[in-house]
Structure formats: structure tokens, C-alpha cells
C-alpha positions as CSV (number, residue, x, y, z in Angstrom):
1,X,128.2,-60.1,-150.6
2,X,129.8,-57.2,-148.8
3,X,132.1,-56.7,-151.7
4,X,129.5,-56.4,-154.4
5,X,127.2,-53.7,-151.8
6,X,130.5,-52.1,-150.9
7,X,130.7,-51.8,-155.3
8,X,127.6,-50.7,-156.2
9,X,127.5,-47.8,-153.4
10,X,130.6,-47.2,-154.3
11,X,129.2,-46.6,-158.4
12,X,126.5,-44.7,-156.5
13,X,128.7,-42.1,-155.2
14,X,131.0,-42.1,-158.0
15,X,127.7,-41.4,-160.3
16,X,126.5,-38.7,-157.8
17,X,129.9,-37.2,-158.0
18,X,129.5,-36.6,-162.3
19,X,126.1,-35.1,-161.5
20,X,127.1,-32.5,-158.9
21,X,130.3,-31.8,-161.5
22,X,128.2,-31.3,-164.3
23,X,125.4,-29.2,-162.3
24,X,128.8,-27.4,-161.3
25,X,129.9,-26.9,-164.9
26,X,126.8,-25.7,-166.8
27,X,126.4,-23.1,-163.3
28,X,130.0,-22.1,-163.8
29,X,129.3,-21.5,-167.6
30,X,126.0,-19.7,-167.2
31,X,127.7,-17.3,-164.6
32,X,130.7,-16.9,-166.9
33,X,128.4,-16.1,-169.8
34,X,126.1,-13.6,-167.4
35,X,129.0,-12.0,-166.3
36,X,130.3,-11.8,-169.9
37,X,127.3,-10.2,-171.2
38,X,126.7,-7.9,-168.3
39,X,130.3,-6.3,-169.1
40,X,129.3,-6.4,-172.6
41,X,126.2,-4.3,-171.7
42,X,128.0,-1.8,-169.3
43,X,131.0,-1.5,-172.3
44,X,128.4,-0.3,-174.9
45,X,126.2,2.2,-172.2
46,X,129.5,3.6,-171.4
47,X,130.4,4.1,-175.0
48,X,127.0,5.5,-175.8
49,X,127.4,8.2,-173.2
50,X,128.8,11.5,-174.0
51,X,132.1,12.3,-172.1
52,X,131.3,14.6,-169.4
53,X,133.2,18.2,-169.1
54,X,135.2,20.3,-166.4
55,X,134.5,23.3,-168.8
56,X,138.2,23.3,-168.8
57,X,138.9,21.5,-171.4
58,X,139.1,18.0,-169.3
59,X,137.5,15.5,-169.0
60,X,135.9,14.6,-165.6
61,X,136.4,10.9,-166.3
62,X,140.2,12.4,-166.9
63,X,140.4,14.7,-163.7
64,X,139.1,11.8,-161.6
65,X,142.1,9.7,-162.6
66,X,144.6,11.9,-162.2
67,X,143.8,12.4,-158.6
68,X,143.7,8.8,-158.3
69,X,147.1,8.1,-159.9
70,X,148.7,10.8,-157.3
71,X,147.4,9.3,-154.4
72,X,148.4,5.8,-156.0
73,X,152.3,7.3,-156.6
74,X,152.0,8.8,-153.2
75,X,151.4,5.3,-151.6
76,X,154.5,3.9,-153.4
77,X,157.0,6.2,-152.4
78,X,158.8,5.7,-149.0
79,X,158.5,8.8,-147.1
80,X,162.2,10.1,-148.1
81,X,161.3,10.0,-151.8
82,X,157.9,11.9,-150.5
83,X,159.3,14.9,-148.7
84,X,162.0,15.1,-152.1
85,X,159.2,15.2,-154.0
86,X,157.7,18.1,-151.9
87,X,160.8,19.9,-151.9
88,X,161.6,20.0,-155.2
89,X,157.8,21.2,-156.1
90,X,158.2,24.0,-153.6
91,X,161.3,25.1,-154.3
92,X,160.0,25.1,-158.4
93,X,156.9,26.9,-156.7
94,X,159.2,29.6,-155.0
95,X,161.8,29.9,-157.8
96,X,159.6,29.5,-161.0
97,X,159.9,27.3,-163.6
98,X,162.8,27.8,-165.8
């Protein structure tokens, strides 16, 4: 008798366990899917809008990365290949570009 109680909570849990992973599934699809269309919807606001302008002939969107690709390159380099860098820029600086 133990056996067969010992089974069927056993089937109980194991059918508990399919609901909660298919509750989990269709969440985990619906969130995919929302997150999927909510980059869809930022992708076609972002192509819609007009590219703003330094009135320099750049871009801001352009600008912005550029200053974050120096500070990027600055992170990388050790602080020997830093202070190479500087002194080659100043010495172009002093001596001009040739």
C-alpha cells in the first residue's frame, strides 16, 4: 500500500513538474517575442528619425562614438603604451604633420 501512495504522489509531482515547465515555456516565449518586437519598434523609430547635426558636417550620433571609442582604446592600453601615445601626438603637435 505504501508503494502504490508512494507512486501516485510520485505521478503527482512529476505532472506538476510538466505544468510549471510548460507555464515556464510559453512565459519564456512571450518574453522572447515582447522583447523581439520591442527592438523591432525601437529599430524602425530610430530609422524614421532624421540624423541629427554638429553643423560640422558630423553626425552627433558620430561624434558621440568617437569619444566613446577613445576612452574605450584608452582603457586597453597599459600605461607605457599610453604615455607613447601622448608623446608621439605632442611631439606631431610641436613639429607639425609632415
Amino acid at each position: 500500500m505504501q508503494d502504490h501512495d508512494a507512486l501516485e504522489k510520485l505521478e503527482k509531482l512529476s505532472d506538476q513538474l510538466d505544468t510549471a515547465k510548460e507555464a515556464s515555456e510559453a512565459t519564456t516565449r512571450r518574453v522572447q517575442r515582447a522583447r523581439q518586437t520591442t527592438a523591432k519598434i525601437k529599430r524602425d523609430v530610430r530609422r524614421k528619425r532624421p540624423k541629427p547635426d554638429t553643423g560640422d558636417g558630423k553626425s552627433k550620433a558620430a561624434v558621440e562614438l568617437g569619444r566613446k571609442g577613445g576612452a574605450a582604446r584608452a582603457r586597453q592600453l597599459t600605461p607605457q603604451q599610453r604615455s607613447a601615445v601622448a608623446r608621439k601626438a605632442a611631439k606631431t603637435r610641436w613639429d607639425g604633420h609632415q
